[in-house]
C-alpha positions in Angstrom: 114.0 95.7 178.8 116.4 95.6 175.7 116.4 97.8 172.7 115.7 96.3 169.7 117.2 98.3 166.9 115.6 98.3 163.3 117.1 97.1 161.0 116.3 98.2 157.5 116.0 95.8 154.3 116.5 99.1 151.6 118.4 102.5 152.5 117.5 104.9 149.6 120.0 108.1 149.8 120.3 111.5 147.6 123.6 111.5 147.6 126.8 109.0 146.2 129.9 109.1 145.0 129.2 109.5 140.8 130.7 106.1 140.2 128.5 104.1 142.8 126.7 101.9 140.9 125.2 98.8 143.5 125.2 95.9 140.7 124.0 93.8 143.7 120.9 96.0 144.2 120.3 95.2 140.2 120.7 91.9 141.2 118.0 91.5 143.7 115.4 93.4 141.5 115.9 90.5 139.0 112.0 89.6 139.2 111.6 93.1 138.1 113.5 92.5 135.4 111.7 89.0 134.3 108.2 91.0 134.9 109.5 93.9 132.3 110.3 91.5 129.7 107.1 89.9 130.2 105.5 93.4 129.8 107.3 93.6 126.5 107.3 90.5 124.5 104.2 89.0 125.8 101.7 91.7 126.4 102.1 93.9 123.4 101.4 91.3 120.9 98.6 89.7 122.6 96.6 92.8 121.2 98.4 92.3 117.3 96.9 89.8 115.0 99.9 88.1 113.7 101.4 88.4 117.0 105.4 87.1 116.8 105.0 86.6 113.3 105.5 90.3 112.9 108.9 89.0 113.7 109.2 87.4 110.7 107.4 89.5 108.3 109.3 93.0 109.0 112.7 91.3 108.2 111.7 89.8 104.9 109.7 92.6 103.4 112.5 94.8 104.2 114.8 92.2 103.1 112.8 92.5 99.1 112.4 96.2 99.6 116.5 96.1 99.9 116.8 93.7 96.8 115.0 95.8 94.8 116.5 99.0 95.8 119.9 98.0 96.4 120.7 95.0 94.8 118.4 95.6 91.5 118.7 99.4 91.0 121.5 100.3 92.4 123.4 97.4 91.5 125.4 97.2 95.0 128.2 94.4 95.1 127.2 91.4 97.9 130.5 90.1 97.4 129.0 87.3 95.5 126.6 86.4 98.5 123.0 85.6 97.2 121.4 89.3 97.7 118.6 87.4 99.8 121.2 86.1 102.3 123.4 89.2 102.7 120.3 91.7 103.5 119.1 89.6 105.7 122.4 89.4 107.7 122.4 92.8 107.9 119.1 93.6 109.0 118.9 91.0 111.5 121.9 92.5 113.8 120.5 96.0 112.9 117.4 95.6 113.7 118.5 94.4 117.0 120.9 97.1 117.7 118.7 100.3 116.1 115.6 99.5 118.9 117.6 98.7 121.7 119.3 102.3 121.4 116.2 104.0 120.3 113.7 102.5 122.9 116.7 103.0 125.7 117.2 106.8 124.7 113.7 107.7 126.0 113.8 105.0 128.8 113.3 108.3 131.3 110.8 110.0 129.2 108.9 107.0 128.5 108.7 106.1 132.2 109.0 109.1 133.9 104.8 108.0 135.7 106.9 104.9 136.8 109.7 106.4 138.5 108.0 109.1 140.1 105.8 106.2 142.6 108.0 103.5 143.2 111.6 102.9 143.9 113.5 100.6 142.2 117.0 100.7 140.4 116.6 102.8 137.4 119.2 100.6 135.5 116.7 97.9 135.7 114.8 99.8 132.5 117.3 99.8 130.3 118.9 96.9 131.3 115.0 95.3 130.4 114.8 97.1 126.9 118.1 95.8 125.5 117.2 92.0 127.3 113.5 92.0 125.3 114.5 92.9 122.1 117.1 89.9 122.4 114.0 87.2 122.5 112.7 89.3 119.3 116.3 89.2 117.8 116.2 85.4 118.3 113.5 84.7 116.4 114.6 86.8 113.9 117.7 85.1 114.0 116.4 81.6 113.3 114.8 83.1 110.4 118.0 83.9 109.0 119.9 80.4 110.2 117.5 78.7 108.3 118.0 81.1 105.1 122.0 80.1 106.0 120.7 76.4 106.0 119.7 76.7 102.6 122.0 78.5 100.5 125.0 76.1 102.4 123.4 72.7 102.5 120.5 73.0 99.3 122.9 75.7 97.2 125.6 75.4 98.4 126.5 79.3 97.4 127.6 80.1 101.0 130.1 78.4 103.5 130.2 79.4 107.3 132.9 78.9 109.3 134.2 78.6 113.0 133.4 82.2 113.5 130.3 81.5 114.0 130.9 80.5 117.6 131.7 83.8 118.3 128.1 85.3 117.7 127.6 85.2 121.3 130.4 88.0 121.4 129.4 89.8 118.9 125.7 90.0 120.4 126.8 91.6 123.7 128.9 94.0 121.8 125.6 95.1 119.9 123.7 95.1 123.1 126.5 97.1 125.1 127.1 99.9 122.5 123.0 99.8 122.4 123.1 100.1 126.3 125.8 102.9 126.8 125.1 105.3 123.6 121.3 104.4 124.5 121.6 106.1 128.2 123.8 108.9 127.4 121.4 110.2 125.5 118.4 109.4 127.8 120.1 111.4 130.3 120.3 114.2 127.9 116.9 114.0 127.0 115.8 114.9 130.3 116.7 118.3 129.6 116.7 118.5 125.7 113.6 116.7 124.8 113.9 117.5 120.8 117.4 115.6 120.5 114.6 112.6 120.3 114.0 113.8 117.0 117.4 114.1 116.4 118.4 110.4 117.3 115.5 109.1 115.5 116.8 110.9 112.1 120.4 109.7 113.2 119.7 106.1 113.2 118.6 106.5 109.6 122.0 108.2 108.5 123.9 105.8 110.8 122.8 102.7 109.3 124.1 103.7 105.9 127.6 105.0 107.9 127.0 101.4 108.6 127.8 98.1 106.4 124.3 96.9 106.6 123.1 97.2 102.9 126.9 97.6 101.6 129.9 95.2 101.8 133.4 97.6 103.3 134.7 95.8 99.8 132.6 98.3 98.1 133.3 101.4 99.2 136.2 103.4 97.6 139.3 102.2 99.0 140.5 105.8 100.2 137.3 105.8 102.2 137.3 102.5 103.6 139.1 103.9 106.7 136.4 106.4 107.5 133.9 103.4 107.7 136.4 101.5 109.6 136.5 104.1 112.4 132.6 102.9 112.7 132.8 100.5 115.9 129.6 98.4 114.7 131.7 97.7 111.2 133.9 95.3 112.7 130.9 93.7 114.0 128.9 93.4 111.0 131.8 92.4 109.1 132.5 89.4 111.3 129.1 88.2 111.5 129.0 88.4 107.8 132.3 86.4 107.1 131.1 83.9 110.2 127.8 82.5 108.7 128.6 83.9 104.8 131.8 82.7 104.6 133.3 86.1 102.5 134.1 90.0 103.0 137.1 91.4 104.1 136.8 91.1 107.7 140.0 91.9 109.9 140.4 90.7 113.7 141.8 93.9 114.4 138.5 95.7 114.0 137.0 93.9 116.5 139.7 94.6 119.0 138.9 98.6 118.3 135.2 98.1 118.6 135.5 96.4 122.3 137.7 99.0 123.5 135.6 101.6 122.1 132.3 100.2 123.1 133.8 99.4 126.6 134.5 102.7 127.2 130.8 104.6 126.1 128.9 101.6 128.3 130.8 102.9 131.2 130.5 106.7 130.8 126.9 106.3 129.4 126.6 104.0 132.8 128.0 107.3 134.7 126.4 110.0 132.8 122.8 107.8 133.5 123.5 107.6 137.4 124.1 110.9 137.6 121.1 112.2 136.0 119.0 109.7 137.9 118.7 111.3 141.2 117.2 114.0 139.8 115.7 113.8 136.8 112.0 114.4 137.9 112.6 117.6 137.9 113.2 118.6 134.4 111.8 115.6 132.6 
């Protein structure tokens, strides 16, 4: 009688070479993925009572907060941008960005009962966090396009250009940078649980080392380099000269941020695979 040999669908082993990272295995836990997003956008709100439109309503109150503040007070040039317009630029993309990395920094904390029962490829977290808070950056997103619509085609104050085409670009930059900074220090926090607090008060400072509230144009000019050096600058500079039509936005910048970004996704990528096989134990 012949031998049938198994054969085995999944082969889960301790140890791999640091830079093994199965992208197909990712690939066939795409339901997963699909499930997790459902988890996200759909369930959460289903127990708010504005549901989505919390969407809409945390952009434009911090949109007048920022008016106020910024643009009343503390007289802040907008490069001749109504100040309505160029906040909400600003906040839209950094909104985006600033939850991706925060929710993805305590991705093993936050699922450490997860992990511990059921095998699955731990990029797949992640990899879900940045992917649903891009359906809550879309509708935040028409809420500005239709703030563009008016100021250009009512006002006429604003003129976009061809740049705009490249948002799609400029998305997965965000989402990258999000992604790699995101698990490197998710795989820190395994160990170092209060550099959670520390990231949290970091996002605050960042966003102000950041041209969110603040053209580059008005910063002093011998410290217009230091801001430069930011990778996200180059993005929110483009995105502001794509659908604003003004700012000082230089191709260049964005050549920087891609290398720079390109390089953290991949050692975050790393760093996270590493501290993956064994995380359980301190987390």
């Amino acid at each position: 009688m012949a031998e049938h040999k198994q054969q085995w669908t999944e082969e889960i082993q301790s140890e791999h070479s640091l830079f093994h990272i199965n992208l197909k295995e990712v690939w066939r836990y795409r339901d997963l993925l699909l499930m997790l997003l459902k988890r996200d956008f759909i369930t959460f709100y289903k127990q708010t009572i504005l549901g989505p439109l919390w969407f809409f309503v945390q952009p434009v109150l911090t949109s007048l907060i920022y008016i106020v503040l910024f643009g009343q007070v503390a007289k802040l040039s907008t490069d001749g941008v109504p100040q309505l317009a160029f906040y909400l630029a600003g906040i839209t993309i950094w909104n985006y960005f600033s939850e991706s990395l925060t929710k993805t920094s305590v991705v093993f904390q936050a699922n450490a009962s997860i992990f511990g029962k059921v095998y699955f490829p731990r990029l797949i977290m992640p990899l879900s966090i940045v992917f649903s808070n891009l359906l809550k950056f879309a509708i935040q997103f028409s809420l500005f396009l239709a703030v563009v619509l008016y100021y250009s085609l009512v006002k006429k104050e604003i003129h976009p250009n061809l740049w705009v085409a490249f948002t799609p670009v400029l998305i997965v930059m965000m989402a990258a940078f999000a992604l790699g900074l995101g698990m490197l220090f998710s795989s820190m926090t395994t160990k170092y649980k209060d550099l959670t607090f520390l990231l949290n008060f970091g996002i605050q400072l960042y966003m102000y080392a950041t041209p969110v509230v603040y053209p580059i144009s008005a910063m002093p000019v011998k410290y217009q380099w230091i801001v430069a050096l930011n990778p996200l600058t180059g993005i929110f500079e483009c995105f502001r000269y794509a659908y604003l039509g003004t700012g000082h936005f230089n191709p260049n910048s964005l050549v920087y941020s891609t290398f720079f970004i390109l390089f953290l996704l991949v050692f975050g990528t790393v760093v996270f695979n590493k501290v993956e096989k064994d995380f359980m134990d301190t987390v």
